[in-house]
N, C-alpha and C positions, 0 to 999 in steps of 0.2 A: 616543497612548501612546508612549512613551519608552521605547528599550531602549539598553544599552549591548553595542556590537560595537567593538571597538579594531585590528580589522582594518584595514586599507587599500584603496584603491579609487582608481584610476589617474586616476579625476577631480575635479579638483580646481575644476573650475564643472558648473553643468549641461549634462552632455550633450546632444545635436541628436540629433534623431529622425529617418532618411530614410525615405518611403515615394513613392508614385507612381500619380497618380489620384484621385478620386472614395474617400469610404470606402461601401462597398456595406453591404447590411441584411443580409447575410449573409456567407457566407465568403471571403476571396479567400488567392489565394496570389501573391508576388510573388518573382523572381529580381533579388539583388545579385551586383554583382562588383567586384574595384577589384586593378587592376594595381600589382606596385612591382618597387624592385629592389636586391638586395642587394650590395652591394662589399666583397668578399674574404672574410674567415670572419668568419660571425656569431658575437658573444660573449651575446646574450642574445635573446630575444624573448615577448612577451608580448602577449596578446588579450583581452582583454575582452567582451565582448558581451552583450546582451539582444537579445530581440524579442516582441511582442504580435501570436498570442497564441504561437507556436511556431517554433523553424526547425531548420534541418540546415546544418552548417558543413563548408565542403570546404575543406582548402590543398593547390594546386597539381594537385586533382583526387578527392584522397583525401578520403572522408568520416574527419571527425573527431571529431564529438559534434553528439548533439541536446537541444534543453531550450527554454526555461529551466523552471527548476525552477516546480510550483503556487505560485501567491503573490495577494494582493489586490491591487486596481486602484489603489491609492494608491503602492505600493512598486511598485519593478523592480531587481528583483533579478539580478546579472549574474557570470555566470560567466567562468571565468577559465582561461586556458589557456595552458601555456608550449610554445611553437611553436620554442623552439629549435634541437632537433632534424629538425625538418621543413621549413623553411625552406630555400633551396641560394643560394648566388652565384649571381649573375642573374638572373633574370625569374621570378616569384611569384603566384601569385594567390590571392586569398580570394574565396571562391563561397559565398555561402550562400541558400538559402530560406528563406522569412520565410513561413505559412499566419496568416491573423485572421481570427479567427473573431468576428464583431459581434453574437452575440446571446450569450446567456448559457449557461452548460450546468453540470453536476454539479463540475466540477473549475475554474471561468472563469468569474467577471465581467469582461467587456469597459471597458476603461476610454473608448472612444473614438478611441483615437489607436493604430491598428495599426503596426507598424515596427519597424523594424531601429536599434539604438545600438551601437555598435563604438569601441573603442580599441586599436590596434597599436602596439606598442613595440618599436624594436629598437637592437641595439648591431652595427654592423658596424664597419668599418675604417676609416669618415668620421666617424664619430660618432654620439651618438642620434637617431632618427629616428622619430615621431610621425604618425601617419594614425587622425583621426576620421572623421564626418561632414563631407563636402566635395565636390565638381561635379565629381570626378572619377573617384566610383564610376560606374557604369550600370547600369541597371535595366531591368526588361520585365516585362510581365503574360505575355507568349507563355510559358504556364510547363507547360502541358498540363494540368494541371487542369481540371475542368469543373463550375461550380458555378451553382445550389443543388442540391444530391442529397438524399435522402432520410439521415432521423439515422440510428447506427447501432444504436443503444439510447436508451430514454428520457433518456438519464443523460449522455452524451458526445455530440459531433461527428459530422457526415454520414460515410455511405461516402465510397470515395474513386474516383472515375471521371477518367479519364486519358488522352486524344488523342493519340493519338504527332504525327498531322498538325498537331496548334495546340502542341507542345513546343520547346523548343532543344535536338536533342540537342547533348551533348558540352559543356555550358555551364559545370561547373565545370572543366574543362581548360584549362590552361596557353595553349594557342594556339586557343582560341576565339576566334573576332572577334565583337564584341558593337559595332563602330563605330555599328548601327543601333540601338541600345539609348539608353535615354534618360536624360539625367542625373535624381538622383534630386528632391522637393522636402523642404526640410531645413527642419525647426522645434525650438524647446526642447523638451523633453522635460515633458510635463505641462502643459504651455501652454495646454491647453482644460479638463484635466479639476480638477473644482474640488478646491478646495485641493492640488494640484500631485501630483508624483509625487515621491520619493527615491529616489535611488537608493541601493543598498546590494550588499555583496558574498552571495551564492548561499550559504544560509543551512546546505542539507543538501548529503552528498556526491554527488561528480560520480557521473555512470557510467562503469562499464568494459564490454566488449563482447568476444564470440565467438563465432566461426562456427561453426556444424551447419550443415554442409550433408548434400542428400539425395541419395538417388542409386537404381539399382536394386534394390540391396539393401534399401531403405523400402520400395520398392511393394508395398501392400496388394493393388491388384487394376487392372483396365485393361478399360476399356468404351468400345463408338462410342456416338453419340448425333447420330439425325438432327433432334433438335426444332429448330426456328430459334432464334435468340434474338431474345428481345423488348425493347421498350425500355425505360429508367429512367427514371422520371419524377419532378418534385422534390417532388408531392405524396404520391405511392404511401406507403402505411405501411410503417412503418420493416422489419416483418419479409418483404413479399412480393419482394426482389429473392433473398435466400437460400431463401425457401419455395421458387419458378420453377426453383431448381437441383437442389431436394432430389426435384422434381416431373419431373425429365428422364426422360425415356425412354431406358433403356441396352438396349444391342444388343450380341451381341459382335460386335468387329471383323474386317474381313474379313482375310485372308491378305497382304493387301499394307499394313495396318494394324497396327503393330504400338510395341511401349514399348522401344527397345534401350537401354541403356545400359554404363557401364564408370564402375567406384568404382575412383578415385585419391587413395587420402588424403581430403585434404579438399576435394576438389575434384571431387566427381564428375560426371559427364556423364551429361544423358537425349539420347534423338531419337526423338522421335513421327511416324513413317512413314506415309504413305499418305493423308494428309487430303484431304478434296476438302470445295467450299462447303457440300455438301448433305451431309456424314458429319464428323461432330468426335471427339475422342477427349476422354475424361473418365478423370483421371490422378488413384488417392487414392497418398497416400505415408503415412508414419507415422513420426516421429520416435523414437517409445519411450518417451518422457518428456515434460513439461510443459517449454515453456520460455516465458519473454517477453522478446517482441523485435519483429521486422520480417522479413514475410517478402519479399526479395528474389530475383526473376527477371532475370537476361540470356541471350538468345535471338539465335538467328541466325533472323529470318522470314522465310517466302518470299513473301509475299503480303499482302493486307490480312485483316484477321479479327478474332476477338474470343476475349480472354484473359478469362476469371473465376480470379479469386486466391481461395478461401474456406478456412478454418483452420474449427478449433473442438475444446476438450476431449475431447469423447465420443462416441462411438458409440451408435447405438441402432439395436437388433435389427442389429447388425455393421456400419451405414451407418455417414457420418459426418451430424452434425446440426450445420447451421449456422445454428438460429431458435432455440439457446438463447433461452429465457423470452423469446421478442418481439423476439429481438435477428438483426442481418443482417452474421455475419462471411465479409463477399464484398468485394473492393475490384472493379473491372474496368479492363479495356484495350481501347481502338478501336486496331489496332493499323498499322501499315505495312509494307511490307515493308523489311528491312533489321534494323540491331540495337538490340535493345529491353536498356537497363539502367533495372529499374524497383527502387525503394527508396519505399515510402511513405512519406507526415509522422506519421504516428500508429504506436501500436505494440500490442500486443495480446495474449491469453495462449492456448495451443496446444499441443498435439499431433499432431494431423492437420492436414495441408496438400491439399490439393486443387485439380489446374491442369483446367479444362476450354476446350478449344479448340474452339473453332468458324468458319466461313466461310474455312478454309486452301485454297490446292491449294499441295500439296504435303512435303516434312518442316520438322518444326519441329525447331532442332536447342538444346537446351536445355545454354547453359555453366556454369549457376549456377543450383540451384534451392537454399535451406532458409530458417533465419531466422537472424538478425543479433541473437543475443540479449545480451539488457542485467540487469544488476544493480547495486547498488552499490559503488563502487570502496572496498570496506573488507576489510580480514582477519577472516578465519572459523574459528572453533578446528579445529572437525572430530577434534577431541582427546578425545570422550566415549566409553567404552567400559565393559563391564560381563559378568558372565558369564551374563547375560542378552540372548540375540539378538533378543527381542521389541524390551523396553526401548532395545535399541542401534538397530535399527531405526527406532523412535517417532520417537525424539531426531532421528533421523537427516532422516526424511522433515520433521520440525518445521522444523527448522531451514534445509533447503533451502526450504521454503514461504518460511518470512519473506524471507530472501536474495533470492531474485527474484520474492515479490511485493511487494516495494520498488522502485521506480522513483525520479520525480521529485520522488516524496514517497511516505510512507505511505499506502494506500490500501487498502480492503475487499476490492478486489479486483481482478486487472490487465486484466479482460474486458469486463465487465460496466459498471462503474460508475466504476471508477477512481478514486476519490475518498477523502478523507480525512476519515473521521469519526473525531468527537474518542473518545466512547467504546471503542471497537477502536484507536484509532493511539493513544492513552498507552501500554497494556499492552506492544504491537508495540515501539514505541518505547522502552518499557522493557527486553525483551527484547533488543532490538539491543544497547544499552548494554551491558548482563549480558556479553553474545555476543563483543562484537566492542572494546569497550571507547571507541567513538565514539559523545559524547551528541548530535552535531549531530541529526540527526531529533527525539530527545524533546525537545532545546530548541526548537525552530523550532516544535513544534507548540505547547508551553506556550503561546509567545509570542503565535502567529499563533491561537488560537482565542478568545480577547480583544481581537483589533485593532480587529474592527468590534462592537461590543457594541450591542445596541438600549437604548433611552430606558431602558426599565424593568428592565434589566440582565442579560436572557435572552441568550444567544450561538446565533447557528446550532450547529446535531450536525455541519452538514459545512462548513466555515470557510469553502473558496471557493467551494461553488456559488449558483448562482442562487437556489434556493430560501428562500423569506424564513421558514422554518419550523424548529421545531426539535422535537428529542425529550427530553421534559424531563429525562430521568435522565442525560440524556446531558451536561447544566449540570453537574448534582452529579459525576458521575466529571471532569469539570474541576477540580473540585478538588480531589479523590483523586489527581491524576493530576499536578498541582502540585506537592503533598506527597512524591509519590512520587520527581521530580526533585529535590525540596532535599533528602533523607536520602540518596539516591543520589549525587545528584554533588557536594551541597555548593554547589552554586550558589546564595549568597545575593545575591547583586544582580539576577540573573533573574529571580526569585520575588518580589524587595523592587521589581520595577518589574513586575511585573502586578498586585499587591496590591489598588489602589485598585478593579480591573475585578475580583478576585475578588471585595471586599468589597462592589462593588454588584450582582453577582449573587446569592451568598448573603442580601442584605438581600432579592432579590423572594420569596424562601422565608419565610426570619422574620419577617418583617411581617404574612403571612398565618397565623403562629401568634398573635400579638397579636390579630390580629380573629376569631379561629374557634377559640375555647376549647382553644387549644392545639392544632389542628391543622392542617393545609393546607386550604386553600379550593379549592383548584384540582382541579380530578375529569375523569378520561378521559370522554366519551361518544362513541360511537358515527357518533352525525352530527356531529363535531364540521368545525371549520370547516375548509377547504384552504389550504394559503399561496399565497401572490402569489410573480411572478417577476420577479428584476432582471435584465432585460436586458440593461440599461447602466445603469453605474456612477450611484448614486446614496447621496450622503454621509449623508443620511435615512436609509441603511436598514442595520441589519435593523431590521425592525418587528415579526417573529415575528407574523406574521399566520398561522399553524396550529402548532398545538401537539398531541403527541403524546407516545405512552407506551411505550418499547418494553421495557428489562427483558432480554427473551430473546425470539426466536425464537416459544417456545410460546404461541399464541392469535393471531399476531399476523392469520396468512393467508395471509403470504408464502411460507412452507415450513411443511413438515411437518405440512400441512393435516385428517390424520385423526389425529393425538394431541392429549392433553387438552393443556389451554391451561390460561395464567395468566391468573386473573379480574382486569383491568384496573379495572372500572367503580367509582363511587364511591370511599370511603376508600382508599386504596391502602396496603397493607402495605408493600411492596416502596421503594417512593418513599420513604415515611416513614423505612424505613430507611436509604436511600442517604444522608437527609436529616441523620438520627443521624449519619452515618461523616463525612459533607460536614464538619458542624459541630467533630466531633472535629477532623478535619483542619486546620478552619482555626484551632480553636484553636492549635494545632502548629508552624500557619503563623506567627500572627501572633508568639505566645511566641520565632519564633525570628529574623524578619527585622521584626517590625512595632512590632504594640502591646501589650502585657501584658496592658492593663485590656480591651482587645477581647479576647483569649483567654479572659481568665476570665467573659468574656459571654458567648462561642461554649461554653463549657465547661461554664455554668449549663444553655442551652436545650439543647443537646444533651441534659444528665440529663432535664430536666424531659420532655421527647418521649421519652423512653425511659420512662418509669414510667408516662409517656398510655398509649404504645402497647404496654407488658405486657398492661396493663390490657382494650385495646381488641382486640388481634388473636388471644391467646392463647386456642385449644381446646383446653377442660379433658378434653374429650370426648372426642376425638382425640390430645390430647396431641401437635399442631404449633401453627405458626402457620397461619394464615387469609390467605387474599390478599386480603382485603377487607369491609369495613360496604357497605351501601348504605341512606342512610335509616333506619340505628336498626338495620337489621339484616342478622347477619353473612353474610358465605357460609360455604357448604361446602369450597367449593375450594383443595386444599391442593397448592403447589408444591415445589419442587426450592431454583427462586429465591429465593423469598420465605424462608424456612425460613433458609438458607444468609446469606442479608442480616441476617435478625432476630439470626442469633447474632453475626454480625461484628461487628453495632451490640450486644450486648453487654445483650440483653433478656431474654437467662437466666442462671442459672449456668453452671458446667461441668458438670456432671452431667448437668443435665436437654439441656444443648447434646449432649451425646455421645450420647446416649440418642437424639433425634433425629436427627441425622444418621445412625447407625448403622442406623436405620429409615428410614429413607426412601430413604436410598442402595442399601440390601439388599432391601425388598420389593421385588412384583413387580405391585402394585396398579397398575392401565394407568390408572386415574380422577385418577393424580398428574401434574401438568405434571411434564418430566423439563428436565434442563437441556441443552442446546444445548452442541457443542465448545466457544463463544464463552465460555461460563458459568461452566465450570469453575474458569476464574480466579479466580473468587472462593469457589468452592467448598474449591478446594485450600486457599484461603487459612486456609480457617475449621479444613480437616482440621488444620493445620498447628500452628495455635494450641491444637487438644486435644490434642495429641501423636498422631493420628491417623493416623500416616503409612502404615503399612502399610497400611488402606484406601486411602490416596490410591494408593497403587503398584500396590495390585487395579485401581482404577478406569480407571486408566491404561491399562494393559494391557487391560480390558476393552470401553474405548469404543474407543479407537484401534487397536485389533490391524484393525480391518475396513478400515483404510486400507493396513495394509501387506499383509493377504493378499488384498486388489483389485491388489496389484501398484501403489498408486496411486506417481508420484511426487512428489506431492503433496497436500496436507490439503485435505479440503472446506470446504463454507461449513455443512454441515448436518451429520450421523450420517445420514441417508438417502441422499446421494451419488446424489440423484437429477437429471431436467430441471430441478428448479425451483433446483438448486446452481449454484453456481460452482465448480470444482473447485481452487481453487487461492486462497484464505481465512488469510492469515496469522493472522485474531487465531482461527483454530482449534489453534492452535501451544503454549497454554501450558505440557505437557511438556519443551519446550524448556528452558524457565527453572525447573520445579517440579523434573525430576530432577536440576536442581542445587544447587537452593537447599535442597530438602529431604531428599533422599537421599544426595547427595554430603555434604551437610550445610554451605554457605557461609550460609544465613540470619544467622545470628548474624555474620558480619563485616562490622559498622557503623560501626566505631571504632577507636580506638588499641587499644583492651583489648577483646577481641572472642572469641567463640565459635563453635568448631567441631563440628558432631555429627552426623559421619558413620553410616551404616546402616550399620553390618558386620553387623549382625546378619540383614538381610536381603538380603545378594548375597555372594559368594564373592570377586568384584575388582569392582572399578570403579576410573573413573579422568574425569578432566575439571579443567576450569578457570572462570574467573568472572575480570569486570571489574569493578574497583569504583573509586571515586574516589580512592582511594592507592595503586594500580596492579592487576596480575593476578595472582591468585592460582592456585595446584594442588591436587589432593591427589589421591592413588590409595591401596588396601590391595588386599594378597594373603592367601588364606587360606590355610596347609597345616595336617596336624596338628596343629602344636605350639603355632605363633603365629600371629595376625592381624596385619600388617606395613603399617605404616600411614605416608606419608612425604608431600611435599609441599614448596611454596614461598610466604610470605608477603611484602608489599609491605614494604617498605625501612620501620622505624618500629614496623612493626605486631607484637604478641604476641595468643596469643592461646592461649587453654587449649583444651583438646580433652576435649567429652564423650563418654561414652557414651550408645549408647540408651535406658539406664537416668535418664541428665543426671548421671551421675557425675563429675567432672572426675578423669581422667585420666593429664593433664600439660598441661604448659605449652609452647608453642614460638615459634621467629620462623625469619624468614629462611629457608635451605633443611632441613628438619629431616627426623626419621626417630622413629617410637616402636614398637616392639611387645609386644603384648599377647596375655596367655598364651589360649591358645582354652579353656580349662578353664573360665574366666571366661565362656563364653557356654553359657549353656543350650542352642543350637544355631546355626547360617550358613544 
């Protein structure tokens, strides 16, 4: 597939790959380094880099960034870094780690070829100067790592176990000697893996990064523990190195055992007194808040011993719990005596840190204990306000969810799974846009969840992993989520170069209307088949060898295991409708970057599956829809989802739509599947279009108020905020974007001639801003007596009339404007 990026990219042939060794069946980690030097004052510098599958870049000792960003085994994607400022006259180094990981995992197909690609640029006082790949970096395996370890979830990469005795310390330092290191072995880049590699510039934004450090002011609580420690072994399942810890025997400490510390800013200080081989100290701390990052230790040690590093969201019964759902958030350290600067290759999501020491004599004196946390490097309004502190709150916590559960890409979630599934990362990706007014994310994702498409024209649900499987609804929101970028940014050449890949997915849907009297052939069951995994890159695949149905949350198994469920099986309502919206869309699509006479085809079956599916799902009895036929005959079972789908796709009138919703969102009937945080986005959506908004702003406040009076700082993956959550679920965020679009009232700014239809009628002030494709816009109102005081700023070009709640128009405004309105005018604020 073909995209167009008019960016630059410092190379101008294909890059050389350095790596060193054997590629092992499993992980390894390798240390670069490459000396230069600079004469008189640097006018410019530049770095370029990749590595497969992961590294950590240091200049002259300082960590500087990690990545590279998720991407498929075809591209390499390479980030870019201006080192101008960091660079000195004289003697320089670039240090980086390079971890490959050779099998496949939720976030990585392996292409083959692990390693390091580097470009250095600089401008000093001699002239330009150039450092690729060449015999004069040096390399080492002696990197202290110790591999194969146990995964750490199904989903991502092993723990991470760490020999201080097999490390280099001190290796990205300046005056390291590395004479014994070995030059690297250098090949083109893509040179084995078939049909090659491209390279290209680093699609989404970099990270920025900040310290929280902890100190004794975080300490939760301080216990000895004589149990020994046992060992890791690379077959053990994934959860039993974290259960062994959860499993220790605490004692309290004797009198000459104790936690002292001293908070200096950001710098605080522990020192753990009193250790001896046969008493260890187990240290919880508490950060206060979620954050994702790394969590980083330096230590002065006296002896040899063993460090467990283990984090984890939540508490239970007031421990910490680090087997979230099967999962092992413990890294460890075989340690030496002397000073330990430990920074892991992966990174992970947290509030509770947990140091346990074991096999010491003597103190450990602790320089740096917290995490190194990362988000993306974009601007964030932080500008929503309202004379509602719930509301202000929602928004509040939403919108930090998204911000740092965004990493190297969009992701489900930054603990767990890491990964980028296409159904949750449009909306997310949409939201960023709105937010921050950077589409890099929603574009990369368009792009990259069409790269690799199978024969028959299904796409993976999660673009890079291993998995050769997909969830079928999660095809159709690809192309809802298309749609959504070209109205949003106007990107018609984006849109006009996935095209061909949308049109041969929607054709595996329409096809199977031609052979099945108008409806889908394809039906969820039960034992249905499992997918296959690519462990290494294979051009073949995807094959979608297991197909699935997800919808929402409810029925599925995964969470919220004792609520009613959406009826999957047979005819599928739900499906059929995403299939409605699909089709609408591409009509939309093709009418606007494509082909006309395909629109008016997409435009025909679209109607025609809507008057099937009146027909076929509609209880006259119940007066909803139905989640499904099986065999001639219907179910009972009425959802949230379903319900919410059938009116978007436009299978009733207004009437009978409002009438529904208003029922089903208001009773209290436990036998309804309910919708999931994840859901609502499309729920809002449907509130929005009956003019329903004051429900939408109940519902709002009624689901999410239990995240802010948890104190959470951030949104789960469920309404239960139970073990079986992640606590930290971007696409549970879509308040973020509804109390702007629809209460603030920006929806209507699409165009040159555009509407606004702020809710004065329902808050006293508010105030916020929006991104849109001809720049950002504002708007705030105050209430007092007399008038409602309404003012704001429009993108350069743009007018735009201003309704009322009523849809009255108002008046007309541009640029920075002001209008008020007599309060007599409102029945009541």
């Amino acid at each position: 597939m073909t995209t167009h990026d008019h960016r630059s990219i410092l190379f101008t042939t294909q890059p050389n790959r350095m790596w060193s060794g054997a590629i092992g069946p499993d992980t390894q980690t390798r240390l670069f380094r490459r000396s230069f030097n600079v004469v008189g004052e640097i006018q410019h510098a530049t770095l370029q880099l990749y590595a497969q599958a992961k590294y950590a870049l240091y200049v002259d000792g300082d960590f500087v960034d990690r990545g590279p960003c998720f991407h498929h085994p075809m591209v390499a994607p390479f980030d870019t870094h201006d080192l101008t400022d960091q660079l000195i006259t004289g003697s320089n180094v670039i240090a980086v780690l390079v971890q490959a990981i050779n099998v496949g995992v939720h976030n990585h197909v392996p292409s083959g070829e692990p390693g390091l690609c580097v470009k250095l640029q600089w401008t000093d006082e001699e002239g330009t100067h150039t450092i690729e790949a060449d015999n004069q970096w040096r390399v080492t395996d002696k990197t202290g790592w110790t591999w194969p370890n146990p995964q750490r979830t199904w989903a991502i990469g092993p723990v991470e176990i760490f020999d201080m005795a097999q490390s280099s310390p001190g290796w990205q330092q300046l005056d390291f000697d590395d004479s014994t290191w070995q030059k690297p072995e250098i090949s083109p880049l893509g040179q084995t893996v078939p049909g090659g590699v491209t390279p290209m510039n680093r699609p989404t934004p970099m990270l920025q990064y900040h310290w929280q450090g902890l100190g004794i002011s975080n300490l939760m609580n301080f216990h000895a523990t004589s149990d020994p420690v046992k060992p890791v072994k690379a077959d053990d399942p994934k959860e039993v190195m974290a259960q062994r810890l959860e499993e220790l025997t605490l004692i309290e400490p004797s009198n000459s055992m104790q936690c002292l510390g001293k908070d200096k800013g950001d710098n605080p200080t522990l020192t753990v007194t009193g250790l001896t081989p046969d008493c260890g100290a187990v240290v919880h701390l508490d950060l206060s808040a979620m954050y994702i990052g790394q969590v980083l230790l330096d230590a002065d040690l006296p002896s040899e011993g063993v460090i467990d590093i283990a984090w984890t969201e939540a508490l239970v019964d007031g421990k910490p719990c680090w087997t979230r759902k099967g999962a092992s958030y413990v890294d460890r350290i075989y340690a030496t005596a002397g000073k330990l600067n430990w920074r892991p290759i992966t990174f992970s999501g947290m509030q509770y840190v947990s140091l346990i020491l074991r096999g010491f004599t003597g103190d450990v004196k602790i320089n740096r204990v917290g995490v190194h946390a990362s988000e993306p490097n974009l601007t964030w309004p932080n500008d929503f306000a309202t004379s509602n502190p719930m509301l202000n709150d929602i928004h509040k916590v939403c919108e930090r969810t998204i911000r740092i559960g965004t990493q190297e890409a969009l992701m489900d979630c930054p603990t767990r799974e890491q990964a980028a599934y296409v159904g949750d990362g449009l909306p997310v990706a949409k939201w960023i846009y709105q937010l921050t007014g950077d589409a890099r994310y929603f574009r990369d994702l368009v792009i990259e969840q069409f790269r690799r498409q199978s024969e028959q024209g299904l796409i993976r649900s999660t673009p890079y992993s291993w998995r050769d499987d997909t969830l079928v609804d999660y095809n159709l929101i690809a192309i809802l989520g298309t749609l959504d970028y070209l109205q949003l940014t106007g990107d018609k050449q984006t849109v006009k170069d996935i095209l061909p890949a949308a049109r041969k997915l929607i054709s595996w849907f329409t096809n199977q209307l031609d052979q099945n009297d108008g409806l889908l052939s394809w039906q969820w069951t039960r034992d249905r088949k499992q997918g296959e995994f690519e462990n290494q890159f294979d051009p073949s695949r995807p094959k979608i060898t297991g197909m699935n149905l997800f919808i929402d949350h409810a029925g599925m198994g995964w969470h919220c295991v004792d609520d009613a469920g959406i009826e999957r099986r047979g005819t599928n309502a739900a499906l059929h409708a995403f299939l409605c919206l699909a089709l609408d869309a591409m009509a939309k699509i093709e009418s606007t970057v494509g082909d006309k006479t395909l629109a008016q085809t997409c435009k025909i079956q679209s109607t025609k599956l809507t008057e099937r599916c009146k027909e076929l799902f509609f209880d006259t009895q119940q007066n909803y829809f139905i989640d499904g036929v099986l065999d001639g005959i219907p179910f009972t079972q009425v959802s949230e989802q379903t319900n919410t789908l059938a009116i978007l796709a436009g299978w009733c009138d207004t009437e009978t739509a409002g009438d529904i919703l208003r029922r089903i969102l208001t009773t209290h009937d436990k036998a309804i599947a309910r919708n999931g945080y994840y859901f609502w986005l499309y729920t809002f959506e449907a509130l929005k279009n009956l003019d329903m908004i004051p429900l939408a702003m109940q519902m709002i406040q009624k689901h999410w108020q239990a995240i802010v009076k948890a104190n959470s700082s951030t949104v789960w993956e469920t309404m239960a905020g139970d073990d079986l959550d992640s606590f930290c679920h971007p696409w549970s965020c879509v308040p973020a974007s509804t109390l702007l679009t629809d209460i603030l009232g920006f929806s209507g700014l699409t165009d040159e001639t555009s509407t606004l239809a702020p809710r004065y009628d329902m808050l006293k002030q508010a105030q916020g801003s929006i991104h849109t494709q001809y720049g950002k816009a504002s708007l705030s109102w105050q209430t007092d007596d007399q008038h409602i005081t309404l003012a704001g700023t429009l993108p350069p070009n743009i007018t735009a009339n201003i309704l009322s709640p009523d849809c009255q128009i108002i008046g007309k405004v541009n640029d920075t404007w002001e209008l008020k309105i007599p309060t007599s005018t409102m029945a009541s604020v």
